[in-house]
C-alpha positions as CSV (number, residue, x, y, z in Angstrom):
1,X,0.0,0.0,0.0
2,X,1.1,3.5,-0.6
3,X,1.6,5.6,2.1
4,X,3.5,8.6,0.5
5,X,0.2,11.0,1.2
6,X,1.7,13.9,2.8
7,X,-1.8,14.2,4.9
8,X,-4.3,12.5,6.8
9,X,-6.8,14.0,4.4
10,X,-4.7,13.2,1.8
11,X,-4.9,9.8,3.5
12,X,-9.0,9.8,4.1
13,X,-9.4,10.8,0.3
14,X,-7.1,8.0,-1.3
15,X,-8.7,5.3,0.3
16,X,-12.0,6.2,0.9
17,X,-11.8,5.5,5.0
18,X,-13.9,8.3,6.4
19,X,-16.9,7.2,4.3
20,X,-19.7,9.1,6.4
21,X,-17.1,12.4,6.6
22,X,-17.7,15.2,5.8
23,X,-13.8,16.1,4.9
24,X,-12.7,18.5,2.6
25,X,-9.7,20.8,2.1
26,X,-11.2,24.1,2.6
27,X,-11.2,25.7,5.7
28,X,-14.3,28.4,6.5
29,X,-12.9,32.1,6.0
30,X,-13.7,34.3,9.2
31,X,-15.4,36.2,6.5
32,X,-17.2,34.0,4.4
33,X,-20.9,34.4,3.9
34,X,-22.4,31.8,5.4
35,X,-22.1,28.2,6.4
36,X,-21.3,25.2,4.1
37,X,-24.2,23.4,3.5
38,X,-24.1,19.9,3.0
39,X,-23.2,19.2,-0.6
40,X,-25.2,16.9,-3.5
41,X,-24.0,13.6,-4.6
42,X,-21.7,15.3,-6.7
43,X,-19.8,17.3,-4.6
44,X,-17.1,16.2,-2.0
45,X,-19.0,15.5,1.1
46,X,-20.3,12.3,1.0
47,X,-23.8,11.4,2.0
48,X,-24.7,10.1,5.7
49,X,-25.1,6.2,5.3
50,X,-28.6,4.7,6.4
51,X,-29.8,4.4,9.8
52,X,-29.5,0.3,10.7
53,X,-31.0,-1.1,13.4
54,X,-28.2,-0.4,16.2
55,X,-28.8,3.4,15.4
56,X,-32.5,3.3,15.6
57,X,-32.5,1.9,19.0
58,X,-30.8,4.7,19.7
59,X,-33.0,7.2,18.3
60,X,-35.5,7.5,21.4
61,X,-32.9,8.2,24.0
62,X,-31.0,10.3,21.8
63,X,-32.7,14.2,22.8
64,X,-32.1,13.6,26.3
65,X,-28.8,12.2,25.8
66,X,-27.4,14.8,23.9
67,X,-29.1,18.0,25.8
68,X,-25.9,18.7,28.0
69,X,-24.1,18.7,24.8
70,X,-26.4,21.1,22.7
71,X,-25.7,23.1,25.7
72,X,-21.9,23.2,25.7
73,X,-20.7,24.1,22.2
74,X,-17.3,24.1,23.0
75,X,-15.3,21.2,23.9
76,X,-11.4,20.7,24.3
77,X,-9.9,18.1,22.4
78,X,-6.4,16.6,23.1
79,X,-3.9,14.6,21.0
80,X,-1.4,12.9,22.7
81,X,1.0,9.8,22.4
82,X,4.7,8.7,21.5
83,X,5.0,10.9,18.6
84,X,4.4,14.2,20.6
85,X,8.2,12.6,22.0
86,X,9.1,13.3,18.2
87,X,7.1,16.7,18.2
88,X,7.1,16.7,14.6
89,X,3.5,15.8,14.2
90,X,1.1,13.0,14.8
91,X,1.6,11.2,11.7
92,X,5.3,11.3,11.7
93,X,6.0,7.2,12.1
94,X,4.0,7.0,8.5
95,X,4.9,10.2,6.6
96,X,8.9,9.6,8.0
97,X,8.5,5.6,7.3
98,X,10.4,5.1,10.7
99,X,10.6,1.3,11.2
100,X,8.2,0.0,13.7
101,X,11.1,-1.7,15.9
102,X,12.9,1.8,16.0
103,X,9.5,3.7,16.7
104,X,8.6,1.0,19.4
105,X,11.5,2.9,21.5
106,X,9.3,5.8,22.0
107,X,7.1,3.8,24.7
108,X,10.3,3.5,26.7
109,X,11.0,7.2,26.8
110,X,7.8,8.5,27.1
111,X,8.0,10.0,30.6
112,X,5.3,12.0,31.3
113,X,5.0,14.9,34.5
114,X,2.7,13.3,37.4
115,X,-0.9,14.3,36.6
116,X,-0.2,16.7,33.5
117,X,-3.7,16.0,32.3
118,X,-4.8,18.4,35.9
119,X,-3.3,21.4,33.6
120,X,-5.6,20.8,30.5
121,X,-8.6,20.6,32.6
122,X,-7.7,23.5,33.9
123,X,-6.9,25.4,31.2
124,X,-10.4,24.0,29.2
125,X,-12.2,24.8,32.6
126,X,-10.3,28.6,32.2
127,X,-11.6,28.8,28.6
128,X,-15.2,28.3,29.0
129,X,-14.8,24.9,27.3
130,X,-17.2,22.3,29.0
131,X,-16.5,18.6,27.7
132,X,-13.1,17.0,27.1
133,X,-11.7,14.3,24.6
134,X,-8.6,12.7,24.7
135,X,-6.5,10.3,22.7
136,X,-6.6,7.1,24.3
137,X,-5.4,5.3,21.3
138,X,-4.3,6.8,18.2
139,X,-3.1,5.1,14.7
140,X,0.0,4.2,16.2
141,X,-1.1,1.6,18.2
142,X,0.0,3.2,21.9
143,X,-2.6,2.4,24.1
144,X,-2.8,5.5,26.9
145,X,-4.7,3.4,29.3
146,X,-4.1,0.2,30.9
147,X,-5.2,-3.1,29.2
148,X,-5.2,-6.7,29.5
149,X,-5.0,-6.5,25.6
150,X,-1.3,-5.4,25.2
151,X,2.0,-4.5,26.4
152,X,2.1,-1.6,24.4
153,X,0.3,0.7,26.8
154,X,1.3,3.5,29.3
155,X,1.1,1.1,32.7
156,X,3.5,-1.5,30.9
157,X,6.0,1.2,29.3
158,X,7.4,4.3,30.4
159,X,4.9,6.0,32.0
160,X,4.3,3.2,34.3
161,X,0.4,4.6,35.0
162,X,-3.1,4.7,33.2
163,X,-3.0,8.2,31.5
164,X,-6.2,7.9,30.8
165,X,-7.4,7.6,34.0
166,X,-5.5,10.7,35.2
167,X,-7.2,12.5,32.6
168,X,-11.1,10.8,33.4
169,X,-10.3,12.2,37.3
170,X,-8.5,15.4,36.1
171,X,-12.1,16.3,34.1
172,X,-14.0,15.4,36.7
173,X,-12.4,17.3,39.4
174,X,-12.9,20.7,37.2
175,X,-16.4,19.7,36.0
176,X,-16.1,18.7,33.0
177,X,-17.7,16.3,30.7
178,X,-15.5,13.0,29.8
179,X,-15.3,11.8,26.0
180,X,-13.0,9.2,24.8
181,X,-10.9,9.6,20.9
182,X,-10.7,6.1,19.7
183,X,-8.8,5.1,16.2
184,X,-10.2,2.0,14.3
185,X,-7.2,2.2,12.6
186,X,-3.8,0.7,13.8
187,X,-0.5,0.8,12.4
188,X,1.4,-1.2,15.1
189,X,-1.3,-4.2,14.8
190,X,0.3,-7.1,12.9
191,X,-3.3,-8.1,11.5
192,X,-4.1,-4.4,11.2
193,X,-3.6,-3.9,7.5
194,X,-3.8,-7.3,6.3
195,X,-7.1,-7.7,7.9
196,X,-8.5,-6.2,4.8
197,X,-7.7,-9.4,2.8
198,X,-7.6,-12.6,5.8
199,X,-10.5,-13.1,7.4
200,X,-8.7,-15.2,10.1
201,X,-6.7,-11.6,10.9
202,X,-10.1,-9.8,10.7
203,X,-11.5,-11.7,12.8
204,X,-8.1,-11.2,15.3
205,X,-8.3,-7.3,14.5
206,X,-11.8,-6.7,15.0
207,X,-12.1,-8.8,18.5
208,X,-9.3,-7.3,19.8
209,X,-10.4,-3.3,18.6
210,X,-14.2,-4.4,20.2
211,X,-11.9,-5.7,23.7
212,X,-9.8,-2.6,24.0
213,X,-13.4,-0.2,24.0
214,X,-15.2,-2.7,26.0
215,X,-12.4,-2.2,28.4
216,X,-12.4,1.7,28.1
217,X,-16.5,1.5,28.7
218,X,-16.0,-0.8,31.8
219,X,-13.1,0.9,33.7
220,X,-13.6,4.3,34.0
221,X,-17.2,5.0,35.5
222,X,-19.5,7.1,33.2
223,X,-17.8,8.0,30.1
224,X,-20.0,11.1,28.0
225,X,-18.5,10.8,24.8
226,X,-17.2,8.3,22.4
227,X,-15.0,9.7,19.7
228,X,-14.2,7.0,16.6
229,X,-11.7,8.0,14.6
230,X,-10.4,6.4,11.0
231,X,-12.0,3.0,9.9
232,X,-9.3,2.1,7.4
233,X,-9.5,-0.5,6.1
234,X,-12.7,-2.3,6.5
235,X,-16.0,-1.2,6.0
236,X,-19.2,-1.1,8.6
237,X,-20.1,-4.5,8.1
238,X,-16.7,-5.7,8.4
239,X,-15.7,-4.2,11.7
240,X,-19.1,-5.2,13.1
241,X,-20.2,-1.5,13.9
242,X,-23.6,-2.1,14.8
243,X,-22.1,-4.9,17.6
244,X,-20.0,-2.4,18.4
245,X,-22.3,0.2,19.1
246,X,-24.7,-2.5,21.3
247,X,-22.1,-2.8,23.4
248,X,-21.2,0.3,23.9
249,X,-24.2,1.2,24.9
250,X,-25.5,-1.8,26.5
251,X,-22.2,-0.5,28.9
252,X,-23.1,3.3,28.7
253,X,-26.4,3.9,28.2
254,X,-26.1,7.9,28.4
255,X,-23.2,8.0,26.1
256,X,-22.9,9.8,22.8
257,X,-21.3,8.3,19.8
258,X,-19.7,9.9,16.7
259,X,-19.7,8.9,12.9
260,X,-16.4,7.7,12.1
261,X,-16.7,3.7,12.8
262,X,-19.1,4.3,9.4
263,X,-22.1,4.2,11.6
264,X,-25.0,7.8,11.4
265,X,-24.0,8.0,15.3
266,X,-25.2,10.7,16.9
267,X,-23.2,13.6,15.6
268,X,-21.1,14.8,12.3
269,X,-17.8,15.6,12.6
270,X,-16.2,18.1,9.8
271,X,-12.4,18.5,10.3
272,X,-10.7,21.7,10.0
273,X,-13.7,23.3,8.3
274,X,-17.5,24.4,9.7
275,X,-19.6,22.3,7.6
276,X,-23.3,22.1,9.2
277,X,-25.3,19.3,8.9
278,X,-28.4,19.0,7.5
279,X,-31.6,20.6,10.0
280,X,-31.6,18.5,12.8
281,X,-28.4,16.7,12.7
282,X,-26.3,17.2,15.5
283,X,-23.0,18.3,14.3
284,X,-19.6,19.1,15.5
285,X,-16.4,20.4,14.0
286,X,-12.4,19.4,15.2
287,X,-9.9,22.0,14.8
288,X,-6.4,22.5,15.6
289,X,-4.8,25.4,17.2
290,X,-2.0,25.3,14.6
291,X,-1.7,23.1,11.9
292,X,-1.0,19.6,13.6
293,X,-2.8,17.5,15.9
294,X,-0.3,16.5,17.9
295,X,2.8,18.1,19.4
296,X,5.0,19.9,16.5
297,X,7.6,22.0,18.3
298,X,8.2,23.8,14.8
299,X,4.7,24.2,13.5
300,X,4.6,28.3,14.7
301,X,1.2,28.6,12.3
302,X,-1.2,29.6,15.8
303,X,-5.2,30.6,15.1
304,X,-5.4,34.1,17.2
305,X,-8.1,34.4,19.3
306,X,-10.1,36.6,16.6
307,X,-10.2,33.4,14.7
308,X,-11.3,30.9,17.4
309,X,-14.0,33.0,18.7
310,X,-15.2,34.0,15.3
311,X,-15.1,29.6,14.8
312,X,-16.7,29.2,17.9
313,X,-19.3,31.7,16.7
314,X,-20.2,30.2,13.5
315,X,-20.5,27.0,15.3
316,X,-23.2,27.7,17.2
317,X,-24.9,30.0,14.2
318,X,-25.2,26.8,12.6
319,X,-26.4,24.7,15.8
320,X,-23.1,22.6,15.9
321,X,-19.9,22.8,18.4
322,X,-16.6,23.6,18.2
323,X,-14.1,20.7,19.5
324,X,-10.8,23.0,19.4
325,X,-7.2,20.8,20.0
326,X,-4.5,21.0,21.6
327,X,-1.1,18.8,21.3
328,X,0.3,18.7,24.5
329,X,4.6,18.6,24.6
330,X,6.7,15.1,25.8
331,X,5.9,15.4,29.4
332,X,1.9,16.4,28.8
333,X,2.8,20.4,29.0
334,X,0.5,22.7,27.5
335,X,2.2,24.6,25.1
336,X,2.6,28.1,26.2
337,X,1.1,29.8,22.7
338,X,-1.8,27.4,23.2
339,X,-2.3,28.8,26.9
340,X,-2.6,32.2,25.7
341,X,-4.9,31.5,23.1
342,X,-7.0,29.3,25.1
343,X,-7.0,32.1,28.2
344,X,-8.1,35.0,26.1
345,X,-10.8,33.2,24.6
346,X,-12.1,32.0,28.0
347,X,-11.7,35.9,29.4
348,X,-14.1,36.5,25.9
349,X,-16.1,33.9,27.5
350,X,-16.8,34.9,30.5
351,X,-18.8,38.3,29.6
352,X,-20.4,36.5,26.8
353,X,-21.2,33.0,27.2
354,X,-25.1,33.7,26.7
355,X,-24.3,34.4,23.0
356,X,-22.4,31.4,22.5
357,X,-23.8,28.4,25.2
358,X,-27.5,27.2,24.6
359,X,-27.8,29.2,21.5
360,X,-30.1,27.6,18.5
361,X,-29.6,27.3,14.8
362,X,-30.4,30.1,13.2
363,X,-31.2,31.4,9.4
364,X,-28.5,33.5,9.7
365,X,-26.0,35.2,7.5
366,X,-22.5,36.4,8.3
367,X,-21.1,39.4,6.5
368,X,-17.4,40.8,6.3
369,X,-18.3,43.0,9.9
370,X,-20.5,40.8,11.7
371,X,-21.0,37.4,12.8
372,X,-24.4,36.2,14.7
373,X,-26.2,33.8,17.0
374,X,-30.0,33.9,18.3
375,X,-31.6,32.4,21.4
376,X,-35.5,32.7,20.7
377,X,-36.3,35.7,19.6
378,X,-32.9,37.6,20.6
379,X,-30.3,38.3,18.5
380,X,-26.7,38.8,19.4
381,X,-24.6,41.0,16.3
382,X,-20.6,39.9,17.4
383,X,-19.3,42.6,15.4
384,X,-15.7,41.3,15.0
385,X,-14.6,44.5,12.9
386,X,-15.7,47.8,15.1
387,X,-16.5,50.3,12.5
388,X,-15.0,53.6,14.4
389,X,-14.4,57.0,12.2
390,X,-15.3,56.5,8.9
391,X,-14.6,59.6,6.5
392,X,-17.8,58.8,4.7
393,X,-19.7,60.2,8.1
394,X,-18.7,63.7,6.4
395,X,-21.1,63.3,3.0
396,X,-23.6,60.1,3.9
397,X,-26.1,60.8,6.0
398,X,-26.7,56.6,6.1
399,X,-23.5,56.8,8.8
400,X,-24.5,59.7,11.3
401,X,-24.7,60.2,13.8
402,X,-21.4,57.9,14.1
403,X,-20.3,55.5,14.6
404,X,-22.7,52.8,12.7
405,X,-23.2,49.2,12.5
406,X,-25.6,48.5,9.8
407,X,-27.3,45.1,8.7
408,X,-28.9,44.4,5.9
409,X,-31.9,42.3,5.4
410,X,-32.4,41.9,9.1
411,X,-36.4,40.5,9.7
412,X,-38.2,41.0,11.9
413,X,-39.3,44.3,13.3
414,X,-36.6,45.2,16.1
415,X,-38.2,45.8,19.8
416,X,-34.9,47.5,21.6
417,X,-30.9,47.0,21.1
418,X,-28.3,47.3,23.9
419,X,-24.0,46.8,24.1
420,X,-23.8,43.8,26.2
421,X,-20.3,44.5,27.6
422,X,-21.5,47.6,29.4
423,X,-25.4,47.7,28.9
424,X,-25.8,51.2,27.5
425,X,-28.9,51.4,25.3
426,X,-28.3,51.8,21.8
427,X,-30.2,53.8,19.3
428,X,-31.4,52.1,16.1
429,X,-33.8,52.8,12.7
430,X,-35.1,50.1,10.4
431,X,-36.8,49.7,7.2
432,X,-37.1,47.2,4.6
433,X,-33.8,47.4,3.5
434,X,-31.7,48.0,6.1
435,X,-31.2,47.8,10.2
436,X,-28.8,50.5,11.6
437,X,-27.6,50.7,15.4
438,X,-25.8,54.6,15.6
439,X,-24.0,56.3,17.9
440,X,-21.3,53.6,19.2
441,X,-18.9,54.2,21.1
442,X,-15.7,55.2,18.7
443,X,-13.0,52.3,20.1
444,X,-14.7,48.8,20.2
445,X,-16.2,48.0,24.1
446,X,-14.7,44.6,23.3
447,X,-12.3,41.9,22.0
448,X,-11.9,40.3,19.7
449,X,-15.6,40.8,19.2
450,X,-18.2,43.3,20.6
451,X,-21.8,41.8,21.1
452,X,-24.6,43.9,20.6
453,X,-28.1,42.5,21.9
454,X,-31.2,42.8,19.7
455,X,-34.9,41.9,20.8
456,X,-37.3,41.4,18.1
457,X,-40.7,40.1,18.1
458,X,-40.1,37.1,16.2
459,X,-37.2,34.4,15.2
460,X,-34.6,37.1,13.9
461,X,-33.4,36.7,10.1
462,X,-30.6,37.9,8.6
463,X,-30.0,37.2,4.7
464,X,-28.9,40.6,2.9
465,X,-29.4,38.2,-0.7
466,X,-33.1,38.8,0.2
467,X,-33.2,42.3,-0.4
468,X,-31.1,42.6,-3.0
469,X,-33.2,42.0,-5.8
470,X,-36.1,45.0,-4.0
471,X,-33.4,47.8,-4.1
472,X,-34.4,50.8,-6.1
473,X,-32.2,51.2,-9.0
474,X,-31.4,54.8,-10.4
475,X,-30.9,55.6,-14.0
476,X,-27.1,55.8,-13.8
477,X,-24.9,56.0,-17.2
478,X,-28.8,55.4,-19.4
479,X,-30.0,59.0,-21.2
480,X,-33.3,60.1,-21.0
């Protein structure tokens, strides 16, 4: 097999793994319209596979199960294992082709800091992030927890301890929901390639996959998520996904299950793009902080905290959640640009969390100032570019009194408007065309996005393409 891709998507794409994903190589601008819709046969997300009868059972329980998370929106994801010892990237055994026996070292040098995963609880707990997911076994095979199944986990090699349960109590301790990342896929397996093409190593492979999350559902008290991850190279029927979700939930009956082991699950998970689902799927998008999953001491390519928020924004807009990663170092250190990201998105947080937590999906689109969210009938415009002086004040009457934040094709009629970060009332007219909040205050009461609250008196609409064909044209450049 060829495993020159330079990418995990790269990766996904060539073989076809992520068959529910929705995967594709654009990333959503800060500035881009609106959200990407799910895309027709033709395009490049491919379509949700049929509900079978392990997903239907799940149907009934699945509002209730689900309501904390509609609540959260923003979860903390972490990606840790023998490569961050590397800290060239997660995928660095297969993109490098370093031999297996060589890579096999890593577990004896992986020496991890007493309790490091207390600092990431923290630090989500600091940035108003309320569920975390954690690696407990990635592609390579390192099992982070301690299993009957292997010697190549962290109680057996260097760490000489269950990572993962330092992590379970660390996210409990802080308040925090509990989700488990799982890969299907597993390049240290001996039976975890050829499985594809021997049914006696499929049958090896997929027993021992189903023992190692029967284990993780049995050991570790209530677990809230469970977070598949790449199902190279069988398909649904060959990994037994419907058994597996039965037991999973036969073992944890509240828990919530992605789409990756080729199953509908409960959620969508778009990677490194906002993608929403279709109304009334429950959705979430992954994101790194940089470009790599795991620890890469040279990747220096860090999201600001304009971009995260404006994510995290757009997230909820489009009813979905925002799973934002971080790739702790060696000894499970968070790494200091990630810290600062993470704490002045959580200060953000703290004065506007009603805009962001429990908000619904809205029909609402962004424009190059201003982002939204609704709850009900409420509003809330993040303007992410303040609008200050503008010389046109001095010949448009449209921008007096300054300064102005206009919106157009804002329905319905607007009951009252006030800055959340301070309260002060602010003045507003609106016609059929356009909705304009004046006299702001000249520097931006906020960052990296000011929120002003709207009332209206029904489900607030934003679409400026509306409108656009009702504009009254003038006679410019036709004679008379």
């Amino acid at each position: 097999m060829d495993w020159s891709e330079s990418t995990r998507r790269s990766f996904l794409k060539q073989f076809g793994a992520a068959g529910a994903l929705a995967l594709t190589a654009a990333s959503a601008a800060p500035h881009a319209e609106g959200l990407a819709l799910p895309q027709a046969s033709g395009g490049q997300t491919a379509a949700q596979p049929e509900p079978t009868p392990a997903d239907l059972k799940q149907t009934a329980t699945r509002e209730a199960r689900m309501a904390w998370w509609h609540e959260a929106k923003f979860g903390m994801f972490i990606h840790w294992g023998l490569y961050s010892v590397i800290g060239q990237h997660e995928w660095a055994k297969e993109q490098e082709g370093v031999p297996l026996l060589q890579y096999e070292l890593l577990a004896k040098h992986f020496h991890p800091k007493p309790n490091a995963a207390r600092d990431w609880a923290r630090a989500a707990k600091r940035a108003g992030q309320k569920y975390m997911v954690m690696t407990t076994k990635h592609h390579e095979g390192f099992c982070n927890f301690d299993t009957k199944l292997t010697d190549y986990n962290a109680a057996k090699q260097g760490p000489g301890r269950d990572l993962v349960r330092e992590y379970v109590e660390a996210a409990r301790a802080e308040g925090l929901r509990v989700g488990f990342y799982y890969s299907l896929m597993d390049w240290h397996h001996p039976d975890g390639a050829i499985c594809k093409t021997d049914e006696a190593a499929r049958r090896r492979f997929v027993d021992y996959t189903h023992g190692l999350i029967r284990e993780l559902m049995t050991n570790y008290g209530k677990i809230d998520i469970l977070w598949y991850d790449v199902a190279w190279p069988l398909n649904a029927e060959q990994w037994e996904s419907e058994r597996m979700n039965e037991m999973v939930f036969s073992l944890q009956p509240d828990i919530i299950v992605n789409n990756r082991n080729l199953l509908p699950g409960d959620f969508s998970t778009p990677e490194q793009h906002i993608q929403a689902a279709e109304e009334g799927r429950a959705w979430e998008t992954c994101m790194t902080l940089n470009d790599s999953w795991g620890f890469n001491r040279g990747d220096k390519n860090w999201k600001s905290p304009w971009t995260i928020v404006d994510n995290l924004i757009t997230c909820a807009r489009g009813g979905g959640n925002y799973l934002l990663n971080i790739g702790p170092e060696p000894d499970g250190s968070v790494p200091p640009a990630s810290q600062e990201v993470l704490e002045a998105v959580g200060k953000w947080l703290d004065g506007n969390g009603k805009t962001i937590y429990g908000t619904e999906r809205g029909s609402l689109v962004a424009d190059a100032s201003c982002n939204y969210t609704r709850r009900g009938n409420t509003l809330y415009v993040h303007v992410r570019c303040w609008p200050g002086h503008t010389p046109a004040a001095e010949w448009l009457d449209f921008y007096k009194p300054e300064v102005v934040v206009a919106i157009g094709g804002l329905k319905p009629k607007v009951l009252s408007a006030r800055l959340l970060k301070t309260g002060q009332k602010v003045e507003f007219t609106q016609d059929e065309f356009t909705f304009r909040l004046t006299g702001l205050p000249m520097v931006a009461p906020d960052e990296p996005a000011s929120v002003i609250e709207v009332e209206c008196d029904g489900e607030p609409i934003v679409n400026h393409a509306e409108m656009r064909p009702l504009w009254p044209r003038n006679k410019v450049g036709i004679s008379e």
